[in-house]
N, C-alpha and C positions, 0 to 999 in steps of 0.2 A: 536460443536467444543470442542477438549479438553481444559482441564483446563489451563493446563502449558502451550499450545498457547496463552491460553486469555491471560494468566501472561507475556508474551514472546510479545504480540502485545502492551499492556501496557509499558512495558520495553523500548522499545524500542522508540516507542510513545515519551517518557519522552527522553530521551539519544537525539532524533534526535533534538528535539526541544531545546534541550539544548548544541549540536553542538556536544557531546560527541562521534564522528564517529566510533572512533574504538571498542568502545566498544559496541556499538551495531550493526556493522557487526560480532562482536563477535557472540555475541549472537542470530545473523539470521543463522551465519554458523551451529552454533551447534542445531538450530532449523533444517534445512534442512537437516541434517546428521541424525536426531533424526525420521522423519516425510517427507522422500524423495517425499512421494504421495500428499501432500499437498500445497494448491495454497496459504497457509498464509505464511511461509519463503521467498517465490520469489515476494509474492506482497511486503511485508516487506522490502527486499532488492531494490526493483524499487522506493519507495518512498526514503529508505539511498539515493539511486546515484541521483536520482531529486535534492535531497535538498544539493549535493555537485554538483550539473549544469552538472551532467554526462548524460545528456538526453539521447545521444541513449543505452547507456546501462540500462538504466530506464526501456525506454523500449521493452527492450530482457528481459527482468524479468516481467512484465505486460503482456506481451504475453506466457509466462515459466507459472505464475500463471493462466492465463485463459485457457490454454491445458491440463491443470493437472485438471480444473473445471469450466466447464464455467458459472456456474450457482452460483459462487463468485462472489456477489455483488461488492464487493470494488475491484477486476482485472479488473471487467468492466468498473467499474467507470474512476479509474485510466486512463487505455487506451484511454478513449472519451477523460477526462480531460485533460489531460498532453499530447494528440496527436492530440487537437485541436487549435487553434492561438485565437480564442473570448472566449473561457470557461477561467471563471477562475480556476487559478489552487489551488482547493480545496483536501487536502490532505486526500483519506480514508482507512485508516487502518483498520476498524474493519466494520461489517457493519452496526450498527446504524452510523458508521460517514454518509452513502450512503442516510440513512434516512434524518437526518439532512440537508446535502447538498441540498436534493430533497427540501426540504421542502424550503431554503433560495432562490430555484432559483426562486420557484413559488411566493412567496414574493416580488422577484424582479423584477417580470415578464418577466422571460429569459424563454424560451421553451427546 
């Protein structure tokens, strides 16, 4: 992965969790403008519109990021989570969050 995506997943990470919307669709746009080929901008932006209750536009951007790469852990993730009704909705940005997830369900004994 490049860098200034990690920087830009991080970024953003921070911004959503802190309700700061605009500015971090900011900074997805100028990522997607930057790095057209890449499934981190569009999963990025399907977790912004989740966490503003924009569901189906979530995800058209989870399904944008896993065409551009299906083999993005956290697109795929996303799409099962946030497009099932029993999963919780576990937010993964980067993919150690994919790890981590994995690892909480087995704990909790969810399949």
């Amino acid at each position: 992965m490049n860098e200034n995506l990690g920087q830009t997943i991080e970024q953003v990470k921070n911004l959503i969790f802190k309700k700061e919307y605009k500015k971090s669709e900011a900074l997805i746009c100028t990522a997607m403008f930057q790095y057209p080929d890449s499934p981190i901008p569009h999963n990025l932006m399907g977790l912004l519109l989740e966490s503003k209750n924009l569901h189906a536009e979530a995800m058209r951007h989870f399904r944008a990021a896993y065409a551009l790469d299906p083999a993005y852990r956290p697109s795929s993730w996303n799409l099962e989570c946030f497009g099932s009704f029993t999963m919780p909705h576990l937010y993964a940005f980067s993919e150690s969050d994919c790890s981590v997830h994995s690892n909480q369900k087995l704990k909790s004994g969810e399949n």
